[in-house]
ChimeraX commands (.cxc) that place a marker at each C-alpha (Angstrom):
marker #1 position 186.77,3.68,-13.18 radius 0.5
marker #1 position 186.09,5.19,-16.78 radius 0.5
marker #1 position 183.13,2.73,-17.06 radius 0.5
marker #1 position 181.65,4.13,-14.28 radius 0.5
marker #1 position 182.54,7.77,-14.66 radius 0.5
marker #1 position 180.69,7.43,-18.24 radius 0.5
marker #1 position 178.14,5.78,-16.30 radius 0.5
marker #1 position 177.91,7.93,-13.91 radius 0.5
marker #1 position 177.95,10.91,-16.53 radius 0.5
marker #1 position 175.03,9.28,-18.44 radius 0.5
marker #1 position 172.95,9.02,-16.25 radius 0.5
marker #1 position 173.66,12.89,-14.87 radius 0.5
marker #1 position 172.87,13.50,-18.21 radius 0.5
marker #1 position 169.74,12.02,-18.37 radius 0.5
marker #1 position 168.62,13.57,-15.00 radius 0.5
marker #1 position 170.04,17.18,-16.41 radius 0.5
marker #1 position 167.58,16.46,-19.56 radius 0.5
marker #1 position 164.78,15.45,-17.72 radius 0.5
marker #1 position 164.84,18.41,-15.54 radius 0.5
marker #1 position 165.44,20.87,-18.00 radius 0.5
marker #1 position 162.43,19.00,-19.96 radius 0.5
marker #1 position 160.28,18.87,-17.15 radius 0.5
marker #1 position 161.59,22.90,-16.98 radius 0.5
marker #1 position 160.35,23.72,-20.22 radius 0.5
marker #1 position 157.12,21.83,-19.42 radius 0.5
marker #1 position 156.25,24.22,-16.33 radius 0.5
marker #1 position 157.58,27.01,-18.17 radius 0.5
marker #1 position 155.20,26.44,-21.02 radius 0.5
marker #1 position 152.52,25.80,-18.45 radius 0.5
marker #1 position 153.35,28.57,-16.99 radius 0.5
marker #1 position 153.01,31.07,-19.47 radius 0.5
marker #1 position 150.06,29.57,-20.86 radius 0.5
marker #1 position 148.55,30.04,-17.44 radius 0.5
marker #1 position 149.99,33.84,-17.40 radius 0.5
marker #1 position 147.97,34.14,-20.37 radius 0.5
marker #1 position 145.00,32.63,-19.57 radius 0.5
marker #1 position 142.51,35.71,-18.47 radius 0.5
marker #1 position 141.48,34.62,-14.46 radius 0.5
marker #1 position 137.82,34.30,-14.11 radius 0.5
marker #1 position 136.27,37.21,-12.36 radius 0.5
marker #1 position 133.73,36.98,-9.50 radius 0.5
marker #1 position 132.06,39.49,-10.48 radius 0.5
marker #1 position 130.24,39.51,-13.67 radius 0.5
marker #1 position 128.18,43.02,-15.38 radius 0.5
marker #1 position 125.35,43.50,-17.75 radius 0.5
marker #1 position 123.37,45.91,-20.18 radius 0.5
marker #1 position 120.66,45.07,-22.02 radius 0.5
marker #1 position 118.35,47.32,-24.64 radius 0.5
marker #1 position 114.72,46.40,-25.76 radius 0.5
marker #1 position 112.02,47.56,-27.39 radius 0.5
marker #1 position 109.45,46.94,-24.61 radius 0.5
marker #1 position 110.19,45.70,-20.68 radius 0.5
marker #1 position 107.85,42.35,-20.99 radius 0.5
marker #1 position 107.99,40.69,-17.10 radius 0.5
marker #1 position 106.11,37.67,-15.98 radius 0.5
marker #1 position 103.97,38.74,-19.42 radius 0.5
marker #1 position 103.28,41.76,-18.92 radius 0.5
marker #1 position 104.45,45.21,-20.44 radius 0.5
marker #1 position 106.20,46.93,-17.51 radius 0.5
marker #1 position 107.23,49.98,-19.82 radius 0.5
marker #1 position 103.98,50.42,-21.67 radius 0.5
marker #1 position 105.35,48.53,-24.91 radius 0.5
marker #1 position 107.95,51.40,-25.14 radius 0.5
marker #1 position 111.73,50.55,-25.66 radius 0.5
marker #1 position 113.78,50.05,-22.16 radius 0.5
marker #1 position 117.27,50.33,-21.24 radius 0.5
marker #1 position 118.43,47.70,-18.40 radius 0.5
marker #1 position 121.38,46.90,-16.94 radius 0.5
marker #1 position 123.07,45.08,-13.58 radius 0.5
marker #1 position 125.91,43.02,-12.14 radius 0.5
marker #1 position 126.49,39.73,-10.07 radius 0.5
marker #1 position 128.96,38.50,-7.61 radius 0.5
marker #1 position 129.21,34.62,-7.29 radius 0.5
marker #1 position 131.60,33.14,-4.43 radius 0.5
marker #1 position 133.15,29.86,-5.08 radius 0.5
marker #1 position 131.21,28.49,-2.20 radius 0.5
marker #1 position 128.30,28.87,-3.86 radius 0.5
marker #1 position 126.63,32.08,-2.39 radius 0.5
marker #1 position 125.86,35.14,-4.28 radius 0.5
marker #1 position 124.36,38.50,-4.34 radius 0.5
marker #1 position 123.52,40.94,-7.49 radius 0.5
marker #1 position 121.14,44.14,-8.57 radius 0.5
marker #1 position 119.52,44.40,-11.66 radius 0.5
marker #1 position 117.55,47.90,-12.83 radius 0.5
marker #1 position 115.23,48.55,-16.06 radius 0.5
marker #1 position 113.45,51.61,-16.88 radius 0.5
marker #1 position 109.68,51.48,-16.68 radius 0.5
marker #1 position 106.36,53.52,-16.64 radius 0.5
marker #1 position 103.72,51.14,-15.24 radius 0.5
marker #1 position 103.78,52.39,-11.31 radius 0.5
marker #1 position 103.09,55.96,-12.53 radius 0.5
marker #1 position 100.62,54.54,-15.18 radius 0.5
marker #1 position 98.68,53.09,-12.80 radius 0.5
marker #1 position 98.54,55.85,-10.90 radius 0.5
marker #1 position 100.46,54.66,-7.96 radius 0.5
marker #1 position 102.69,56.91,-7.87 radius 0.5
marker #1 position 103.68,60.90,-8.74 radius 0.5
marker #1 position 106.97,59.19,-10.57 radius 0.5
marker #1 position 108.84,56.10,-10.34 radius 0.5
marker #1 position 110.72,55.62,-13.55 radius 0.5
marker #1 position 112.98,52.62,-12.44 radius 0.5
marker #1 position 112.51,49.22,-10.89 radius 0.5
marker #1 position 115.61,48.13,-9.01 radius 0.5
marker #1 position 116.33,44.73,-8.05 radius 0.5
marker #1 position 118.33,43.71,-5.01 radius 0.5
marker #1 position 119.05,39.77,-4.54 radius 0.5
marker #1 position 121.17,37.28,-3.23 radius 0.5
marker #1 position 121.08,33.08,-2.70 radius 0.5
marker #1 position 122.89,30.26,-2.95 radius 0.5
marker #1 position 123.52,28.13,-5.79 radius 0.5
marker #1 position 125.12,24.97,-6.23 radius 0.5
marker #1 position 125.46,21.23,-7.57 radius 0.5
marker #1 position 124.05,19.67,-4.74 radius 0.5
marker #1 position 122.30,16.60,-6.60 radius 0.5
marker #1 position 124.78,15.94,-9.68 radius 0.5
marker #1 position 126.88,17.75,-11.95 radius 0.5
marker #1 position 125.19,19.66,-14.31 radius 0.5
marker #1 position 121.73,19.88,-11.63 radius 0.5
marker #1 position 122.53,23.50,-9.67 radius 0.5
marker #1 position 120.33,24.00,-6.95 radius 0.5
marker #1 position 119.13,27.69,-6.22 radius 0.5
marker #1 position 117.99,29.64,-3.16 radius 0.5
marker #1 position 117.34,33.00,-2.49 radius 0.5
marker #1 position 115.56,36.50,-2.09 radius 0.5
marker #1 position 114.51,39.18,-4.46 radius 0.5
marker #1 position 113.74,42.72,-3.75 radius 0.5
marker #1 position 111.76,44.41,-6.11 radius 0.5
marker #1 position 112.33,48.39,-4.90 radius 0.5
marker #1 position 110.54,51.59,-7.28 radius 0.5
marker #1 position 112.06,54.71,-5.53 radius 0.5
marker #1 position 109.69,56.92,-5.87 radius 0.5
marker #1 position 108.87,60.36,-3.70 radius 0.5
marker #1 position 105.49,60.04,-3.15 radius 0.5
marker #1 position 103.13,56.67,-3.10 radius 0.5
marker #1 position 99.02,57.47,-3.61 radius 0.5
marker #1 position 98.23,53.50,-3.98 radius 0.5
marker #1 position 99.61,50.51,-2.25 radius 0.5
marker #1 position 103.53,50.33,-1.93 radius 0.5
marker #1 position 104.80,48.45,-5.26 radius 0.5
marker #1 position 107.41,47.28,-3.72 radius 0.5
marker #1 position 107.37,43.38,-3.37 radius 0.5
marker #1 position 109.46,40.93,-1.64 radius 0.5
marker #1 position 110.06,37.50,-2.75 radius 0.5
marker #1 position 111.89,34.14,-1.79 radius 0.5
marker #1 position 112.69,31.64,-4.26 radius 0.5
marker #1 position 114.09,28.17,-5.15 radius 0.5
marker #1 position 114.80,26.44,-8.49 radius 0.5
marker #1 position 116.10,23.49,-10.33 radius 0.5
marker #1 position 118.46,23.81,-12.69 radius 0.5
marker #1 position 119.38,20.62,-15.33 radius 0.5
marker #1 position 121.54,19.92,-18.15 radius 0.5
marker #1 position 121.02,17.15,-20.73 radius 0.5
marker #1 position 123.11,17.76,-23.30 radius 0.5
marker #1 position 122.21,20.63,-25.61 radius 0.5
marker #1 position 119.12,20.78,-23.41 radius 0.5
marker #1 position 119.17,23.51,-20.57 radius 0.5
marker #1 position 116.73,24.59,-18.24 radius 0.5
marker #1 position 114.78,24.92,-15.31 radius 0.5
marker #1 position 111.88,25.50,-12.81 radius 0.5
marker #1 position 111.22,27.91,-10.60 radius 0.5
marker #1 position 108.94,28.74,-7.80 radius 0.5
marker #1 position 108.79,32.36,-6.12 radius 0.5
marker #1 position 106.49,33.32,-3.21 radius 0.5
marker #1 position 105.82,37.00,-1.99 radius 0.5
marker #1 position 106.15,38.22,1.95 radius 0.5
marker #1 position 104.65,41.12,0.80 radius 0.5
marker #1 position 101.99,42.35,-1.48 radius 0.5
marker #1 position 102.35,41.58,-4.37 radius 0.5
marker #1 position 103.47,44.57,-6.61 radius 0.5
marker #1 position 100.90,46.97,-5.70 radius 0.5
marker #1 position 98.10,44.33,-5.50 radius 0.5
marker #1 position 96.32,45.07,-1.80 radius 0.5
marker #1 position 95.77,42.08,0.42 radius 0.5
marker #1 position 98.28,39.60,-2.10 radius 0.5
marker #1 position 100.61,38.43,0.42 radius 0.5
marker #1 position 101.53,34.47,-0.45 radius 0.5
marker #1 position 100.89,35.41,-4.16 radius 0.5
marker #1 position 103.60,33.28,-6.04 radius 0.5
marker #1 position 104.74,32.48,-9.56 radius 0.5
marker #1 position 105.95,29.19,-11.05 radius 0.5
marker #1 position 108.27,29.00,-13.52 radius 0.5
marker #1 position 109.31,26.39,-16.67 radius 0.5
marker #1 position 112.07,27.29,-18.54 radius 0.5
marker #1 position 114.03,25.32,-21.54 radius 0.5
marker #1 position 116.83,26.34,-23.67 radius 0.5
marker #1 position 118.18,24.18,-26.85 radius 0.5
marker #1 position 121.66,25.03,-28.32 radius 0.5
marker #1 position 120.79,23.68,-31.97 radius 0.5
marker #1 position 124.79,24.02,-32.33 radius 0.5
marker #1 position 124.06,25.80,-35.72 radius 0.5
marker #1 position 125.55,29.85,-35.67 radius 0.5
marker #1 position 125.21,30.01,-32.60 radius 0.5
marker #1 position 121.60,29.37,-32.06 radius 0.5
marker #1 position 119.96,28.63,-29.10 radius 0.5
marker #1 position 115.58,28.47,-28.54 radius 0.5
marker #1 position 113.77,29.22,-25.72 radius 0.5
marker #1 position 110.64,27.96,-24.40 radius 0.5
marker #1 position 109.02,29.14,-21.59 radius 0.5
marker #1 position 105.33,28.97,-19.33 radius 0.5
marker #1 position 104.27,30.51,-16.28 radius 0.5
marker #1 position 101.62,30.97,-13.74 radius 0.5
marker #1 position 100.60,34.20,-11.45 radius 0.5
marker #1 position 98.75,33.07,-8.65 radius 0.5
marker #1 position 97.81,36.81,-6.91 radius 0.5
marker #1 position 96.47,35.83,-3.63 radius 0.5
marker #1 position 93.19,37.62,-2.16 radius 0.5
marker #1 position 90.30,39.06,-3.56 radius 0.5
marker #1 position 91.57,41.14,-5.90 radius 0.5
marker #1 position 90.53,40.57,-9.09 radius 0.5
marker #1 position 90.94,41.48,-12.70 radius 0.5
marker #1 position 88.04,43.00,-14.83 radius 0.5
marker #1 position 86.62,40.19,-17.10 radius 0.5
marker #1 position 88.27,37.43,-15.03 radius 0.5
marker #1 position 87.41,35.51,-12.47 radius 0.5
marker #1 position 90.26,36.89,-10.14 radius 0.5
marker #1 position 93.92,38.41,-11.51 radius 0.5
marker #1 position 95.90,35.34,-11.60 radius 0.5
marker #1 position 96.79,34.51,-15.12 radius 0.5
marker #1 position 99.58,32.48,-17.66 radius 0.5
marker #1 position 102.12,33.78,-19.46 radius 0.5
marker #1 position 104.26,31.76,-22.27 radius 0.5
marker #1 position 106.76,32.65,-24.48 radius 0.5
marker #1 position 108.88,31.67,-27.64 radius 0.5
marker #1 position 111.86,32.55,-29.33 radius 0.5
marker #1 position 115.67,32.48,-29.74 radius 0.5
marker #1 position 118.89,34.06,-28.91 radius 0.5
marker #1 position 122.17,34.50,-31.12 radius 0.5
marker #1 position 125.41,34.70,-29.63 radius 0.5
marker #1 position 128.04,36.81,-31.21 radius 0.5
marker #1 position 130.84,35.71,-28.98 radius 0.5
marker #1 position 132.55,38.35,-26.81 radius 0.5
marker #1 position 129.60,38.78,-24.20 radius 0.5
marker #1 position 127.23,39.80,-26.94 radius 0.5
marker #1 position 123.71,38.24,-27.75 radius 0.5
marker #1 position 120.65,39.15,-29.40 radius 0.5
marker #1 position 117.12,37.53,-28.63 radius 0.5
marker #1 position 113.70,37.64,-30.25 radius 0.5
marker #1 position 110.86,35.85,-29.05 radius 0.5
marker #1 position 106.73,36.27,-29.32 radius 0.5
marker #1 position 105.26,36.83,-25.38 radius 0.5
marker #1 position 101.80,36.39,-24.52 radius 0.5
marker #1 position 99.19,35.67,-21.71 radius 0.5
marker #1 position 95.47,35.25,-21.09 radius 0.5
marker #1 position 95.05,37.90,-19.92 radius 0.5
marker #1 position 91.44,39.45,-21.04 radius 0.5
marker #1 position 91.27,43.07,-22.67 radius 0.5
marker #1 position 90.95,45.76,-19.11 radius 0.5
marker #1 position 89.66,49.23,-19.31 radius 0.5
marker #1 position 91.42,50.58,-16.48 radius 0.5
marker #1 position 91.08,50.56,-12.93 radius 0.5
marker #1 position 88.38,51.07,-10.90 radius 0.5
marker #1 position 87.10,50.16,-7.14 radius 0.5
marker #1 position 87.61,46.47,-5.99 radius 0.5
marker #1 position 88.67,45.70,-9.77 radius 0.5
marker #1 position 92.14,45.35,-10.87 radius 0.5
marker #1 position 93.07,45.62,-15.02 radius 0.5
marker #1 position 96.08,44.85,-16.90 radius 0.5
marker #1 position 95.24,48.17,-18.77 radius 0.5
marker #1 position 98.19,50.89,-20.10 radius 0.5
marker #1 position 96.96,54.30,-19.71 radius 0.5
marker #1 position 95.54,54.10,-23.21 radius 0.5
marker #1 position 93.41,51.22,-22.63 radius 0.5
marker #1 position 95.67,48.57,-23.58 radius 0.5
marker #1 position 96.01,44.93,-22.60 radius 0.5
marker #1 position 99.37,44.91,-20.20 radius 0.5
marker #1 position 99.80,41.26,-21.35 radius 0.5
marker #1 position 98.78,41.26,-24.94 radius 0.5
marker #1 position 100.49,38.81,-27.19 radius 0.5
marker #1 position 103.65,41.27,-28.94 radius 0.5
marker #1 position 107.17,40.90,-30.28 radius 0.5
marker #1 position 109.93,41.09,-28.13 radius 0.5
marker #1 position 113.91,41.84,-29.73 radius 0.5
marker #1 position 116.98,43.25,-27.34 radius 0.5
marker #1 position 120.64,43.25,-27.29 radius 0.5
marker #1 position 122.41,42.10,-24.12 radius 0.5
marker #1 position 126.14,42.68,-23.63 radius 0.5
marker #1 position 127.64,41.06,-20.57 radius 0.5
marker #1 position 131.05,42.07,-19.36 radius 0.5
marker link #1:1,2 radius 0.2
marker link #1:2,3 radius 0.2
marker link #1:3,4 radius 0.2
marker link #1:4,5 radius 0.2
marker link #1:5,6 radius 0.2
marker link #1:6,7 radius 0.2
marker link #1:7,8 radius 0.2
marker link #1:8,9 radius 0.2
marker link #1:9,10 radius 0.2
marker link #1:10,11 radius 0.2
marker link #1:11,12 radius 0.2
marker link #1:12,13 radius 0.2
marker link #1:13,14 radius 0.2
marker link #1:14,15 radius 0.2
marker link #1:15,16 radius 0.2
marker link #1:16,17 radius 0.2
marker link #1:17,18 radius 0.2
marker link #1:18,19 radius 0.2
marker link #1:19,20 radius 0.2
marker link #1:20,21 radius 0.2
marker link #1:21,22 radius 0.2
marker link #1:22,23 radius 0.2
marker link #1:23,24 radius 0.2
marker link #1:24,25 radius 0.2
marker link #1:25,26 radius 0.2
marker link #1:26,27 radius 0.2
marker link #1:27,28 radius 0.2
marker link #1:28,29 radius 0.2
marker link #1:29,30 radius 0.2
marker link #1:30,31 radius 0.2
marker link #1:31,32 radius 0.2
marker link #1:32,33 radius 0.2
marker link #1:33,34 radius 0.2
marker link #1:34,35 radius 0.2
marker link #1:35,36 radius 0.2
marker link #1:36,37 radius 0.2
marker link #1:37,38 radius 0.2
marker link #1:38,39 radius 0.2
marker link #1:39,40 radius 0.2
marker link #1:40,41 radius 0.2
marker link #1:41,42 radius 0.2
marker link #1:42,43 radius 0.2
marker link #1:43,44 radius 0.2
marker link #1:44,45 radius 0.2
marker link #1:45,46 radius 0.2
marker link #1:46,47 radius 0.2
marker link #1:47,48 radius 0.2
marker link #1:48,49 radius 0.2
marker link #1:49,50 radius 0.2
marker link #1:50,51 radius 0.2
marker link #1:51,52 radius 0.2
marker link #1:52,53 radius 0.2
marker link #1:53,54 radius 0.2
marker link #1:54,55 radius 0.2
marker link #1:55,56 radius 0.2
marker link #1:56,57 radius 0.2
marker link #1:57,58 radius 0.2
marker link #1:58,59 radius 0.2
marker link #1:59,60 radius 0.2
marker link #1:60,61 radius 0.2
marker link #1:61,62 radius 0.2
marker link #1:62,63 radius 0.2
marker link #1:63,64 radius 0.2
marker link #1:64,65 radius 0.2
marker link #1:65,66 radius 0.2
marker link #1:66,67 radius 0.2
marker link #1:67,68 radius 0.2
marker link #1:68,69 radius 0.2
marker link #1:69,70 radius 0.2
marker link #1:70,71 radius 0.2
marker link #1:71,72 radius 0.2
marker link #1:72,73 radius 0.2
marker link #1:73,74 radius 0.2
marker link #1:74,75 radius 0.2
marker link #1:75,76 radius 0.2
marker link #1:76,77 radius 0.2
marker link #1:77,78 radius 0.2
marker link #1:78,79 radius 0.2
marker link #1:79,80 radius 0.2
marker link #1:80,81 radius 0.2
marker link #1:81,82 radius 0.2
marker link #1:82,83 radius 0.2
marker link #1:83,84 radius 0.2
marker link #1:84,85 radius 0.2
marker link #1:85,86 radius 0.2
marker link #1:86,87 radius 0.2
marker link #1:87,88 radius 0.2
marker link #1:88,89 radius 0.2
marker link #1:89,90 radius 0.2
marker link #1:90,91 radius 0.2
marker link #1:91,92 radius 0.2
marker link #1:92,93 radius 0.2
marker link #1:93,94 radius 0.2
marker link #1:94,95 radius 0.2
marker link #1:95,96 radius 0.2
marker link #1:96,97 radius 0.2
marker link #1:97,98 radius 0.2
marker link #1:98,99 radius 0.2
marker link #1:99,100 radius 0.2
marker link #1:100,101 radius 0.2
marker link #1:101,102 radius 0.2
marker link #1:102,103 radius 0.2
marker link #1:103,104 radius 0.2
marker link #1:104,105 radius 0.2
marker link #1:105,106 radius 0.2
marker link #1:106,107 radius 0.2
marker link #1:107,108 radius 0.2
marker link #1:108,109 radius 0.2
marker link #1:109,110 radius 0.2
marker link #1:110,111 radius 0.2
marker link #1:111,112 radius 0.2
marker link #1:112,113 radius 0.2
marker link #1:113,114 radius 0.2
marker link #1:114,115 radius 0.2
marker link #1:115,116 radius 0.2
marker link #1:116,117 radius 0.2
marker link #1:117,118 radius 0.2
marker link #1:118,119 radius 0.2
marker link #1:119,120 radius 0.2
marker link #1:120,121 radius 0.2
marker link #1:121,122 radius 0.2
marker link #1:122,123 radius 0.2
marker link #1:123,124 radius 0.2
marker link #1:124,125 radius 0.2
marker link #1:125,126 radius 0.2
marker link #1:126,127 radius 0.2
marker link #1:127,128 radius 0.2
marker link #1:128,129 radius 0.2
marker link #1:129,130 radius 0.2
marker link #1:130,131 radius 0.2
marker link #1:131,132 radius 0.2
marker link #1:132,133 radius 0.2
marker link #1:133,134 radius 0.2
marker link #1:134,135 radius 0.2
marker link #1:135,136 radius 0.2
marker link #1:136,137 radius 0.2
marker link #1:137,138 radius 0.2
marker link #1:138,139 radius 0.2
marker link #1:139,140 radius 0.2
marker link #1:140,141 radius 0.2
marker link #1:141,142 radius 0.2
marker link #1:142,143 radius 0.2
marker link #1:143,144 radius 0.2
marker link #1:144,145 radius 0.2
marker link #1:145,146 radius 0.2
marker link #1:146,147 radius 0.2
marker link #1:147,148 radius 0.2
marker link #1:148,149 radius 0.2
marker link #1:149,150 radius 0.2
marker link #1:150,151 radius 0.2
marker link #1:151,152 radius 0.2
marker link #1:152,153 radius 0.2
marker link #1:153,154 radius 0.2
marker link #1:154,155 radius 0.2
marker link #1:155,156 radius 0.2
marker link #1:156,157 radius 0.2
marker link #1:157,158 radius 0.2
marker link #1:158,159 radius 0.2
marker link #1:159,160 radius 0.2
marker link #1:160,161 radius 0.2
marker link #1:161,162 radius 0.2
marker link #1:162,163 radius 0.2
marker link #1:163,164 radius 0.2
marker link #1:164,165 radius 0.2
marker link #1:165,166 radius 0.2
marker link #1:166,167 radius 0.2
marker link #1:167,168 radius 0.2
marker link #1:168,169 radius 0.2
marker link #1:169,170 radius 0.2
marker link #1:170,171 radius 0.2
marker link #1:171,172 radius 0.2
marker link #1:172,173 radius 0.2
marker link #1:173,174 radius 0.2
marker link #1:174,175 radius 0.2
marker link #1:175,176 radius 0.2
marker link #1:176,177 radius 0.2
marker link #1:177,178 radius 0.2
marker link #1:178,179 radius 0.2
marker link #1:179,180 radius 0.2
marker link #1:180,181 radius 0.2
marker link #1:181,182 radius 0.2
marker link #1:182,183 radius 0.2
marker link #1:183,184 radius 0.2
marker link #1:184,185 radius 0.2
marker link #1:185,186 radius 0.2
marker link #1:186,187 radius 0.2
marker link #1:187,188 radius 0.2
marker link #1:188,189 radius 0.2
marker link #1:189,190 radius 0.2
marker link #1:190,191 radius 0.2
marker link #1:191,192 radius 0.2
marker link #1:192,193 radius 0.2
marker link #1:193,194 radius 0.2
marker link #1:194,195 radius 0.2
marker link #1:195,196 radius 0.2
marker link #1:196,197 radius 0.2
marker link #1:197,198 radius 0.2
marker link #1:198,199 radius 0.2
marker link #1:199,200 radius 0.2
marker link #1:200,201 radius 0.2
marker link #1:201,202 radius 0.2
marker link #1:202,203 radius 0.2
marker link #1:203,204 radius 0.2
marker link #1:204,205 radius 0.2
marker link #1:205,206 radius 0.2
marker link #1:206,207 radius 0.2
marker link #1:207,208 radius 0.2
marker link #1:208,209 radius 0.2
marker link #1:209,210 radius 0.2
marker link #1:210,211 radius 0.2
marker link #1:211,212 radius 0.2
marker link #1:212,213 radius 0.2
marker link #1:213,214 radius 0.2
marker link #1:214,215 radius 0.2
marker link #1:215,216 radius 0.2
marker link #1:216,217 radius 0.2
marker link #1:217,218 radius 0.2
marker link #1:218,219 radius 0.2
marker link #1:219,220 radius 0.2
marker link #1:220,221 radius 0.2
marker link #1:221,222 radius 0.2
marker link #1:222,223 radius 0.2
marker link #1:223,224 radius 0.2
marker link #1:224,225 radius 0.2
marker link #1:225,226 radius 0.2
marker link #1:226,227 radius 0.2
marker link #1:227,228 radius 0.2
marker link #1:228,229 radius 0.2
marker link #1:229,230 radius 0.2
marker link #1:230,231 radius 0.2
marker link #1:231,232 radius 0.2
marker link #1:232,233 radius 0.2
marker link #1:233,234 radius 0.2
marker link #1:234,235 radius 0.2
marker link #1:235,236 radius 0.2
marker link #1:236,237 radius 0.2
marker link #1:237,238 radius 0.2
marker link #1:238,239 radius 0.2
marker link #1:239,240 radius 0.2
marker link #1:240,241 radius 0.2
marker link #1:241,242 radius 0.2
marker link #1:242,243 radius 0.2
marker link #1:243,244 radius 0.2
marker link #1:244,245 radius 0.2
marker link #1:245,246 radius 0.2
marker link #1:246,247 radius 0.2
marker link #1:247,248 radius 0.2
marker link #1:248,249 radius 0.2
marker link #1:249,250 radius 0.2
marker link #1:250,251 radius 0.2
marker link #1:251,252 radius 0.2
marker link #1:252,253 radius 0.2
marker link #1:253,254 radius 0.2
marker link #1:254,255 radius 0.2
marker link #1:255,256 radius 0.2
marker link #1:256,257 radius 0.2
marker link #1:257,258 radius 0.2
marker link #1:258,259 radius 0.2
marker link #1:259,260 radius 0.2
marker link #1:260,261 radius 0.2
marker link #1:261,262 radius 0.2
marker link #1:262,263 radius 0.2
marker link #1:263,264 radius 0.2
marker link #1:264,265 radius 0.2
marker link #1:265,266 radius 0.2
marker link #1:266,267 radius 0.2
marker link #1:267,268 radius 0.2
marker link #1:268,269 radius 0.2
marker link #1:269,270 radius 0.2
marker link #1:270,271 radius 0.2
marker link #1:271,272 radius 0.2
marker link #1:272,273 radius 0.2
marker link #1:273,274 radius 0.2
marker link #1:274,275 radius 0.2
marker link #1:275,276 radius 0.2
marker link #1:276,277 radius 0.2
marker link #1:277,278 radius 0.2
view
């Protein structure tokens, strides 16, 4: 009987340890958990530059820009965000009385349907200038897109392929313009270092050409780096350019990449900002 009562007390004993260990094990887990921050949805940006470069060319008129936005990405893999920047080149061209801002309205799906680290993307892009009065052809341009993205190892990247169901911004008769995309990123895993690499091609549909070119489709390349402070913040530089030939404004039936003081719109420059993302 007092065999078995020790017995029996033993091996209550060991069961009471157990549990409490296994206790302290979720506690711990617990409160690590508790502390962990939960991963929003929703994800905010705002970004300062010294000139608003897009698909190569200067969209502010190589003037510094402010820029901010936010995204919301479901679990399921859909998503929808807006993204704004100061600009000048709508009223530049003289397509407008004002229209200081671009805002961008989009949404898609993206996930890993192929393999893990290769996120598909699909989607639409709104490119809206509110503005109060329009003397050219609408800016406003709607695109759809799809991309590839890949990892392989410290290697990111992807390509891209957008195509406009509407003219394309401000371009009369452009509809089925598109623009195709290479991007690559390498984390050199030194201070938090990362180069970029990028080339692309405007194909503007139509007849509407660009003065000293054969028509106003064009390439655009660019190269540079970003540092990442930790905490949301980065900084990039990089050196843009295209070839794009010197305009002098425009002019019946001819389109130019030209600011208002006769510059090239997609002259090789300098590019630096400062991106915080929340």
């Amino acid at each position: 009987m007092k065999t078995l009562h020790k017995k029996a007390m033993s091996v209550a004993a060991v069961a009471l340890l157990s549990g409490l260990a296994c206790s302290s094990v979720f506690a711990e887990e617990a409160a690590a958990a508790a502390e962990a921050p939960e991963v929003s949805p929703i994800t905010a940006n705002v970004t300062v530059t010294n000139n608003y470069i897009y698909r190569g060319l200067t969209q502010s008129d190589y003037k510094p820009a402010i820029q901010g936005g936010f995204d919301y990405a479901h679990e399921s893999g859909l998503y929808i965000g807006n993204w704004n920047s100061s600009i000048s080149w709508v009223s530049d061209q003289g397509l407008a009385k004002s229209a200081p801002i671009e805002m961008d309205f989009y949404g898609g799906f993206k996930k890993e349907l192929i393999a893990e680290g290769f996120a598909s993307d699909f989607g639409v892009l709104q490119y809206y200038y509110p503005t109060s009065q329009i003397t050219g052809t609408n800016p406003n341009t709607t695109e759809l897109y799809i991309a590839q993205n890949a990892t392989f190892g410290p290697v990111t990247g992807f390509i891209k392929f957008s195509y406009a169901l509407s003219n394309t911004f401000a371009a009369p008769s452009s509809t089925g313009s598109n623009y195709s995309d290479i991007t690559a990123n390498y984390d050199t895993g030194f201070w938090g270092i990362t180069l970029n690499g990028h080339f692309g091609y405007q194909k503007i549909a139509g007849q509407y050409i660009q003065a000293g070119q054969a028509s106003a489709s064009y390439a655009d390349w660019k190269l540079g780096l970003t540092k990442d402070f930790g905490g949301g913040l980065s900084a990039s530089a990089a050196y843009v350019g295209t070839n794009v030939k010197q305009g002098s404004g425009n002019y019946s039936g001819v389109y130019a990449y030209a600011t208002p003081t006769g510059r090239n719109m997609g002259g090789q420059t300098g590019l630096v900002s400062l991106t915080k993302t929340f």
